[in-house]
C-alpha positions, -999 to 999 in steps of 0.1 A, spaced: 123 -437 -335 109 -403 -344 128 -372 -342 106 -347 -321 97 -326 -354 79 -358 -370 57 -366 -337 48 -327 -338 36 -336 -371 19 -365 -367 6 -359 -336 -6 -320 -357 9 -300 -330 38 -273 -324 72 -290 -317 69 -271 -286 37 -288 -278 57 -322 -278 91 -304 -253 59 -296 -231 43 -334 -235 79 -344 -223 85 -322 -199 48 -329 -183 56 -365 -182 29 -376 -212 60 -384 -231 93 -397 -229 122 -390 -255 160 -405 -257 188 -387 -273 201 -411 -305 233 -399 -323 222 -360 -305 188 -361 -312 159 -367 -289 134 -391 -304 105 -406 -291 97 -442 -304 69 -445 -327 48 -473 -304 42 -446 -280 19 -433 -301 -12 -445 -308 -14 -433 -349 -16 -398 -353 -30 -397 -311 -14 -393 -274 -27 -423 -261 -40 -417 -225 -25 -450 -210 11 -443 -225 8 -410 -206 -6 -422 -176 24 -452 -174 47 -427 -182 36 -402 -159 31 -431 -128 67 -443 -136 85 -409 -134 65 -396 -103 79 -427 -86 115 -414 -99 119 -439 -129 145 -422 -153 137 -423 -188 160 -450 -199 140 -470 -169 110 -465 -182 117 -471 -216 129 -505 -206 98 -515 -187 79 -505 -218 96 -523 -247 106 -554 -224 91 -587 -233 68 -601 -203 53 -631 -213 21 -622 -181 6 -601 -208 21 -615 -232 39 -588 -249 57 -552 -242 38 -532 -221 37 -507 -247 17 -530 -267 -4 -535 -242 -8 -497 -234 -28 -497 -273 -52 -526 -262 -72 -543 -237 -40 -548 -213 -34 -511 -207 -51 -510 -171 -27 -536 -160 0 -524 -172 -8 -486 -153 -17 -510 -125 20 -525 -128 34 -493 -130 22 -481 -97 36 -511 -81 65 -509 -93 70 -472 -87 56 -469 -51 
C-alpha cells in the first residue's frame, strides 16, 4: 500500500494529479489507519497502466464501490489463474475488462 504522495512520485506527477486519477475513476484508493493509499499492484512500475484504468473505470460506472472493486481485483480466481490485477499487467488484461463489464452491467 502506497500513501497517495509516494504514487505521485512514482508515477512523477503532482499529488493532485493522482486526487484527479481517483476521482476520474483511473484509480482507486482505501483509507488505512486515515490515510488513503492505493496498492502498489495497481501500478504497472513507475506507469498508469491502461487496463487497471479501464477495469476500474468499467467497475465504478456500473456502481461498484471501491471496496468492491478492490475485491474483485486482489481475489484469487483460478479461470485466469490469478488476481485480476495480475492479470491487468499481462496477457489476461482483456478478459479481465471483459469480466468487468459483465459483471457491472
Amino acid at each position: 500500500m502506497l500513501p497517495l504522495p509516494d504514487v505521485a512520485e512514482r508515477l512523477n506527477i503532482p499529488v493532485t494529479k493522482v486526487h484527479d486519477l481517483i476521482h476520474t475513476n483511473k484509480l482507486v484508493a482505501c483509507r488505512v489507519d486515515g490515510v488513503n493509499m492505493i496498492p502498489e499492484a495497481l501500478l504497472d512500475g513507475d506507469e498508469l497502466s491502461k487496463f487497471v484504468a479501464g477495469a476500474i473505470t468499467v467497475l465504478r460506472d456500473g456502481g461498484y464501490e471501491p471496496d468492491e472493486i478492490l475485491h474483485f481485483l486482489f481475489t484469487p480466481d483460478d479461470t485466469l489463474p490469478g488476481r485480476p490485477v495480475d492479470a491487468l499487467h499481462g496477457h489476461g488484461a482483456r478478459e479481465v475488462i471483459r469480466r468487468a463489464q459483465a459483471m457491472a452491467f
